[in-house]
N, C-alpha and C positions, 0 to 999 in steps of 0.2 A: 504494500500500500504506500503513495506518494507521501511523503511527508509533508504537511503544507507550513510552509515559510512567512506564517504571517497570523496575526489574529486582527478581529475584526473588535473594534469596543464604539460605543458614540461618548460625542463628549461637547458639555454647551457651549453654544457661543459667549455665554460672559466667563466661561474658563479659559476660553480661549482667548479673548480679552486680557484677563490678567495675567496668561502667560507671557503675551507680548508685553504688555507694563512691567512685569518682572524680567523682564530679558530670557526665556526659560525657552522661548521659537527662536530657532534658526533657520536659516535658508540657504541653503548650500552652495559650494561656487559653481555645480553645474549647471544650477537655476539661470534661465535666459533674463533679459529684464523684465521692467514693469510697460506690457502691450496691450493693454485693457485701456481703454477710453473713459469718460466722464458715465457715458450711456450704459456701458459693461456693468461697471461700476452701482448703477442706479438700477437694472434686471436684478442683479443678482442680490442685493438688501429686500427689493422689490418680492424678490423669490422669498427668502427667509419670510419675509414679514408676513406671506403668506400659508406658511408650515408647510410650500414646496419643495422637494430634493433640490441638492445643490453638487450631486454628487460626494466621493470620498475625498478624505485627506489621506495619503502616505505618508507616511513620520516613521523614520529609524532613529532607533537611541546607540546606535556605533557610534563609538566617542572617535573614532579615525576619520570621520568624513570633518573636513574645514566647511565653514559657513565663508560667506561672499567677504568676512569682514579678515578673513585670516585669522580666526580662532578657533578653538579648539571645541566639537561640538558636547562634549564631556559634561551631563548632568542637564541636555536640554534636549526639546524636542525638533528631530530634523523634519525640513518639509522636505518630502521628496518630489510628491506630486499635491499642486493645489496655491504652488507660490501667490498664484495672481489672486485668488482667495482669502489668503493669509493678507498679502498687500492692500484689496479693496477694505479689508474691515479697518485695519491700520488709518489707512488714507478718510473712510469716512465717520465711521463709527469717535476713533479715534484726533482725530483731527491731523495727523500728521504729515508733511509734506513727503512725494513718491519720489524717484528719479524714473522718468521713462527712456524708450528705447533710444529716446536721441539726447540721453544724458543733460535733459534738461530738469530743474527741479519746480515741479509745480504741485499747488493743492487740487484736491476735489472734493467740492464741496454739494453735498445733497440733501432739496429741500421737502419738509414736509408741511402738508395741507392738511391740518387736522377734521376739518370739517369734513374730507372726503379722503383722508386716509392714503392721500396719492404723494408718489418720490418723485419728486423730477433733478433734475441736473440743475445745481443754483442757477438764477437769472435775476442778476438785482433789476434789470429793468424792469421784469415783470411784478416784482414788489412796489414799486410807484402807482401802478393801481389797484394793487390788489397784496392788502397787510395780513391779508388769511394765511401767507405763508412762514415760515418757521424756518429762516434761510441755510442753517447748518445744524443739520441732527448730534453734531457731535457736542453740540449744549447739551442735548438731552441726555447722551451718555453718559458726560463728563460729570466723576463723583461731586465736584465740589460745586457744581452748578446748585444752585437754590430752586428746587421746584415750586414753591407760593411766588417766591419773585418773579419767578417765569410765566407762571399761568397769570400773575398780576398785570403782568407788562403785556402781553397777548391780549387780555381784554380790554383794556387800555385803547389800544389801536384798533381792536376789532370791537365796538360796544355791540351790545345785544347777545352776544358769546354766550351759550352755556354752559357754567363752568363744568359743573358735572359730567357734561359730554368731551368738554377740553380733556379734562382731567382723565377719562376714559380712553382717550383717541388716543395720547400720550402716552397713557400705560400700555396699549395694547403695542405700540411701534415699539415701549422697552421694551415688550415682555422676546423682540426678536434673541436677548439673552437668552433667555429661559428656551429655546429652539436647539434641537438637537443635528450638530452634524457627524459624520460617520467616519470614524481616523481605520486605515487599513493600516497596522502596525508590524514594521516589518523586522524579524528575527534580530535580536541584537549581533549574531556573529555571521552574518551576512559581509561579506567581505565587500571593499569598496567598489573593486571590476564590477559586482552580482550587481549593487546599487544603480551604479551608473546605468548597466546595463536594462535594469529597469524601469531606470527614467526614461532613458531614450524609447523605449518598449510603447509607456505608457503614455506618453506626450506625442508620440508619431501617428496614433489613432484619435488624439483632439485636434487642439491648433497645430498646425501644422509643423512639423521642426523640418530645417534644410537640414543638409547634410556639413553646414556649417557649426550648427547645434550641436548636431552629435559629433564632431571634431574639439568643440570647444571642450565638451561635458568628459570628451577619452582624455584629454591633455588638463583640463582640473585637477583629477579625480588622482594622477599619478604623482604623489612626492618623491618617488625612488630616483626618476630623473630630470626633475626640478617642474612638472609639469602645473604645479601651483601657481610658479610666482610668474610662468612662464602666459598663466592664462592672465596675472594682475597685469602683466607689463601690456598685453592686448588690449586690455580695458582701458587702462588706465591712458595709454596711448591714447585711443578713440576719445575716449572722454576729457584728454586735454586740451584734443585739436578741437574740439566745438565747446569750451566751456572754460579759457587757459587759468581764471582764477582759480581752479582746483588744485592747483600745484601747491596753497597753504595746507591744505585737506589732505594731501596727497605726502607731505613731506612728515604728516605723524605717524604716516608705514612706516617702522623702523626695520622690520623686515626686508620691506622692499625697498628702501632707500640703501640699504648697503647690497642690494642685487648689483647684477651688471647692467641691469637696465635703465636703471634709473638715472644716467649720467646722459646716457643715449635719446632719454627725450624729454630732458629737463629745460632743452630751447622752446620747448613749445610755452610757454608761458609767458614768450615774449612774442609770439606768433600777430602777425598783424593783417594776413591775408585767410578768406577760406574758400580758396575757390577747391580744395579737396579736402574736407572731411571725412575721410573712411570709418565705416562700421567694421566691425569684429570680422564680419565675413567677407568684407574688402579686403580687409589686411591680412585674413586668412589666405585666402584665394592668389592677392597680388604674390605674396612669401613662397607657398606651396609651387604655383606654375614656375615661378623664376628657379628653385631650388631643383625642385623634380622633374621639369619638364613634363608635368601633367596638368590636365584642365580641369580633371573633375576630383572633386572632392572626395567623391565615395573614397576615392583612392586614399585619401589621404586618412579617413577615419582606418580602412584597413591597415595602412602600415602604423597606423598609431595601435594598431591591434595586435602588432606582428605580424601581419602577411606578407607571405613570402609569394610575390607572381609566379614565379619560376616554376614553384618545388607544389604549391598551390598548400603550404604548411606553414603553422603560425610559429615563430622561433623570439626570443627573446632580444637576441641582439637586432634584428630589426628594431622593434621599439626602441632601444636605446638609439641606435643608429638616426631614428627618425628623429627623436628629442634633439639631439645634438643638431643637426642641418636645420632644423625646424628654427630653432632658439637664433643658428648664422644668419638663419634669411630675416628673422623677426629684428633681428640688431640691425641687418643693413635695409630693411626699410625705413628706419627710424631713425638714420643718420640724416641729423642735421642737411650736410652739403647735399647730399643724394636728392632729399625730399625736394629744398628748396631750388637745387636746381632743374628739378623736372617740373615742379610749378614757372617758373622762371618761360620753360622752352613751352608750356599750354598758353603762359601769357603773350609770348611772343608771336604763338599764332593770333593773337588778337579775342582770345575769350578771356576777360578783364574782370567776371564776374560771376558769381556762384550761378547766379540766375541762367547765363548762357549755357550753363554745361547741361546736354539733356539725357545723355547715358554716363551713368556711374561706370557701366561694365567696359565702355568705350577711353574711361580716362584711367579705372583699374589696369585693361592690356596696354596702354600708353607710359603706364611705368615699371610695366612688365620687361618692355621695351628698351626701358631705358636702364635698369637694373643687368636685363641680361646685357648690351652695349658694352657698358660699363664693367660687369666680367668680362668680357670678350676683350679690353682695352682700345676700344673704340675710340679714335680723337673725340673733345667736346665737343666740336662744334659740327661733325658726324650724328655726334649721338643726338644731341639738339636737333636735327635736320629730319632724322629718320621720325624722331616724337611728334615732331607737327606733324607732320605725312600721314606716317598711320593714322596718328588720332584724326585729323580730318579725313582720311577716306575713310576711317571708320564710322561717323557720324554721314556723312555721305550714301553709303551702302545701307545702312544699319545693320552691319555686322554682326554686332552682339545684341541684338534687339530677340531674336528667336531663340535660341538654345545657346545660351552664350557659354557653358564649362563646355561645351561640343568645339562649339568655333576656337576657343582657349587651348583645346587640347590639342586640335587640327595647328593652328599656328604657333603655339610653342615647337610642336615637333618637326614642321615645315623649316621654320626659321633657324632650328641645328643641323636640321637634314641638310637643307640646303645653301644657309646664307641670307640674311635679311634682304641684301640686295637683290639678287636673284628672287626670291620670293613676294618681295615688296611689289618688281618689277613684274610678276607676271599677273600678280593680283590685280594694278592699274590696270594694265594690260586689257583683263576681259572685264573686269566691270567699269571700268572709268573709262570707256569709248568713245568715242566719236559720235556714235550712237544716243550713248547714257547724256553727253553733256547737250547736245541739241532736242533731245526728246524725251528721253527718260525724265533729268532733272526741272527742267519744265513742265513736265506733265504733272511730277511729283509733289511742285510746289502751289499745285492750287487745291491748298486748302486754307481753312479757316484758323487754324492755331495758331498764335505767335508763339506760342511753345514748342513749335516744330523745327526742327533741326537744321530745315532749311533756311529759318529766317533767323534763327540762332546765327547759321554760318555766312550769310550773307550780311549780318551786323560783324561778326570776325574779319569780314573781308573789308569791309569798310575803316574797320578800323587798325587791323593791320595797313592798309592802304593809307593813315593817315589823311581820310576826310572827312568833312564836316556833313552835318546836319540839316536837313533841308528848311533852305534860304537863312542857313545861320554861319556864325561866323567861330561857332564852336564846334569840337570835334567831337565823333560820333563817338570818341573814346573815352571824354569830357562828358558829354550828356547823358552818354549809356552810364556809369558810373555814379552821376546822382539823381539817376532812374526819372531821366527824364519821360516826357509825352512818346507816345506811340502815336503819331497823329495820320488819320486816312486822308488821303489823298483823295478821292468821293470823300466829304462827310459824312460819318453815320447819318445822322440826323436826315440829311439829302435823301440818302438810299431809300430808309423807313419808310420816308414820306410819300416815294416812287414806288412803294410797294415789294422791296429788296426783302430776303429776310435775313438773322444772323450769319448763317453761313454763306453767303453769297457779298454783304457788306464789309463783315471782317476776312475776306482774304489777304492773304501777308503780301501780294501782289499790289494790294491798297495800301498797305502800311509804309511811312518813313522814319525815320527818328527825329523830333521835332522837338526845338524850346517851347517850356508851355506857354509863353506868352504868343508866340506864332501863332500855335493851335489855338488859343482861345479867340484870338485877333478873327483867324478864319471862321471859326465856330463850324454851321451847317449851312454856309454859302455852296450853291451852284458850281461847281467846279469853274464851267466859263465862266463865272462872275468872276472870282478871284485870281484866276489866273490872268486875266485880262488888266486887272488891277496890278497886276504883280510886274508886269508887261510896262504900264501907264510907271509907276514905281521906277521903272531902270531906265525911263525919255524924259524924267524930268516933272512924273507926278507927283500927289502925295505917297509920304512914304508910310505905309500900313504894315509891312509884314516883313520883319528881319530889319538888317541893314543892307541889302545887296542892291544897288543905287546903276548900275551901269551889265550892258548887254552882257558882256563878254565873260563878267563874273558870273551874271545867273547862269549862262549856256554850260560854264564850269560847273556850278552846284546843281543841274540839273543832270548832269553826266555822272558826278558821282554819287546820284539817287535813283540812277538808271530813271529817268524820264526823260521820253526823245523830244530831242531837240524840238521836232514838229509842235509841241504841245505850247511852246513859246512862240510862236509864227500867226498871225493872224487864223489864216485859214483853222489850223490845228486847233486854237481854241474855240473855235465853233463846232469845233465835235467832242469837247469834253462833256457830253450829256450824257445822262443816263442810258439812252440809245445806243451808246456806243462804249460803254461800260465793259461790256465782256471782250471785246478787241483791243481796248487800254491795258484790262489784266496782262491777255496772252500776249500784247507784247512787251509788258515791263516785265511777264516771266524770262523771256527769254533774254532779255538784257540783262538780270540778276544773274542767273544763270549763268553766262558770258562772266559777268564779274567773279561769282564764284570758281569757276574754271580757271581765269587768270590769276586769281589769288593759290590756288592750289599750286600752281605750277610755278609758283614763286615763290612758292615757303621752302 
């Protein structure tokens, strides 16, 4: 008969409560972060308050598994499975602030309506008409809150209130203590690998875990060869490049401040740009491909398992073998010069701003790029060369937009098999054709997003190109930067009025980069109107729009906004009508297009 590894007990939520108050919960380092929303948050109290399931907790008392904080889990209860659980009561119940997945630190706060017993997500604005709500239940929990004060001040703002029913609606949302949830408790001599291996079991049938997760959770879980501090140096990385005041917080790890880590990304606290932020399975992924020359990850969780490809048998010195390269490539992505000169060589293609960049996966193999180079001993200004390249033809194509550890696995191995040149060169070759830039890319860019890649790269081009702004005298590099006007070239307003709908007004074929005083100046003028103005403007009219006073300069700024010349000639401004709207598109596409082309082929 199986032995079974676990008993099953309930245990209420206000004991659970005072376990967290007492410090007596932990949450282990293979826990992913806090990925639950305000709304998550508010179902699941929601649930409780209803004496609906909420599911089990997993809790082991193995005093060898470490919590997130780098302590020792010895006299407390581990979460195995159920962290985000543990975290929502914390966060509401308790009043305490979360860190979520993008290492920022915020509250959530959830309101109750006693008169109708309903949770919603706080909304102080909706408290300006309506004082029936009760903006953070964590009054109600919190022991030293005064309940006569409370239920005083409540009817105060609400008159006619029945206290009795107050007083009932408020006990019935405590009584969510007095509710029982369900702890699956698992064998204390469960060894740490069994745990781990658990987790990952148990969490790959809910929210979904990548294969980054169970990478993270194999390399936690191992102190034999440094895979603890090895998972803090990951964190702690990510969380300093988007948050650099964390370095006070971060220097009372005494542990990990005498690692070797901790010297390697102690610049980021002076960090002044974020145009790359990587999460854990960035820096996973970017480490792994450069080191292994693989794409996918599964791989990586196996040799952190011991897998041997070859022999198809798991052996020990693999593991260690992976720890040690794993820990090489995790130090050289973290080098200072390395980082900052591959940010250096995406700014030089002319993406100046987080905003611009629209595949994460597209700027991860771009430093993939630049890492391998950089073993290879590639001159700088090589290395620099080949980074803009790829990464634009990679947002070009969207390479990594489909199965990116596919594409990742395919051109790491291309690029040792054969040579980045060679291989760089035959990729142009068939997708960046003669073809692709007269037809493809113009066909491609008519759509509506300014989020798309093409008008990302055609803002890159512009301002690699060093030009200005339409009918300005500032650069495109200047006004993208303090997130200037996107101003249409048709007015919204114009189009509506013509009967246009969103997707047909905002195409990025409409769009320029524009001072907001321009664009308001123009507002939802008739295109002929203002352009004709703008015409009147460089012969000696009033001047309405920019400073550009003389022909020769507009014909300039109308070139490097890709609008043809025609549209300044008498005749041409009698067809900027809405009539002729869909022929202005296709041909500003394919003069974008044109610019995009010659930007490439000059990086």
């Amino acid at each position: 008969m199986i032995k079974m590894r676990y008993s099953i007990n309930e245990k209420q939520v206000g004991a659970l409560i005072y376990n967290i108050v007492e410090g007596k919960i932990a949450i282990p380092e293979i826990q992913r972060p806090f990925v639950w929303d305000a709304t998550d948050v508010r179902d699941f109290l929601d649930s409780l308050s209803k004496g609906w399931p909420v599911g089990y907790l997993i809790t082991s008392q193995n005093p060898e598994v470490r919590s997130k904080d780098g302590t020792s889990s010895k006299g407390k209860m581990m979460i195995i499975d159920g962290q985000q659980r543990i975290i929502a009561i914390m966060a509401s119940l308790l009043g305490q602030e979360v860190i979520d997945k993008d290492y920022k630190t915020r509250q959530i706060r959830i309101s109750f309506h006693p008169s109708t017993n309903e949770l919603q997500v706080s909304n102080p604005i909706k408290y300006t008409s309506d004082n029936g709500w009760i903006e953070d239940i964590s009054v109600i929990f919190n022991p030293t809150t005064n309940r006569s004060s409370l239920e005083e001040n409540y009817c105060k703002h609400n008159p006619g209130t029945n206290k009795e029913e107050l007083r009932r609606s408020i006990d019935s949302l405590k009584d969510i203590e007095n509710n029982q949830i369900g702890i699956i408790e698992l064998d204390s001599d469960l060894d740490i690998d069994a745990i781990a291996e658990i987790f990952i079991r148990v969490n790959s049938k809910g929210v979904q875990l990548n294969q980054a997760d169970f990478a993270i959770s194999k390399i936690a879980v191992n102190e034999i060869y440094g895979g603890n501090i090895l998972r803090k140096a990951i964190d702690y990385f990510c969380h300093l490049a988007v948050t650099p005041e964390f370095y006070s917080d971060l220097k009372k790890d005494t542990e990990f401040v005498e690692s070797e880590f901790f010297q390697k990304m102690s610049w980021l606290h002076e960090k002044s740009f974020d145009i790359y932020d990587p999460s854990y399975t960035d820096m996973l992924r970017v480490a792994f491909t450069t080191e292994f020359k693989r794409g996918h990850l599964k791989d990586l969780v196996a040799l952190l398992s011991g897998r041997n490809f070859e022999t198809k048998q798991y052996e020990e010195t693999i593991v260690e073998d992976t720890f040690r390269r794993l820990k090489c490539s995790i130090n050289r992505f973290m080098k200072e010069y390395y980082f900052n000169q591959f940010i250096i060589a995406i700014q030089s293609a002319g993406f100046v701003t987080a905003s611009m960049i629209s595949s994460q996966n597209a700027l991860n193999f771009a430093y993939i790029i630049y890492l391998a180079m950089r073993d290879q001993k590639w001159d700088d200004a090589d290395i620099q060369r080949y980074v803009r390249r790829w990464f634009v033809m990679s947002l070009l194509t969207g390479r990594y937009s489909g199965s990116p550890e596919s594409k990742f696995d395919e051109d790491i191995r291309k690029i040792h098999e054969l040579g980045i040149e060679k291989y760089f060169g035959g990729l142009c070759q068939s997708a960046l054709s003669d073809v692709f830039w007269d037809i493809g890319l113009p066909n491609a860019m008519e759509t509506s997003a300014n989020s798309s890649p093409y008008f990302q790269l055609y803002r890159a081009a512009q301002i690699k190109m060093n030009e200005k702004g339409f009918l300005s005298d500032s650069t495109v590099e200047h006004l993208v930067k303090i997130q200037s006007d996107v101003h249409h070239l048709f007015p919204r307003g114009y189009l509506k009025n013509k009967g246009k709908n969103q997707s047909e007004y905002n195409q990025i074929a409409n769009y320029v980069v524009c001072e907001k005083p321009i664009n308001v100046a123009i507002d939802n003028k008739e295109p002929k109107k203002y352009f004709r103005e703008i015409l009147e403007q460089c012969n000696g009219g009033t001047k309405k729009y920019g400073n550009i006073t003389n022909m020769d300069k507009l014909r300039e700024n109308f070139l490097m906004n890709c609008i043809h010349e025609d549209c300044i000639s008498e005749n041409g401004i009698e067809h900027m009508t809405v009539d002729n709207y869909s022929n202005f598109l296709a041909g500003r596409r394919r003069l974008m297009a044109r610019k995009i082309k010659e930007y490439f082929m000059a990086l």
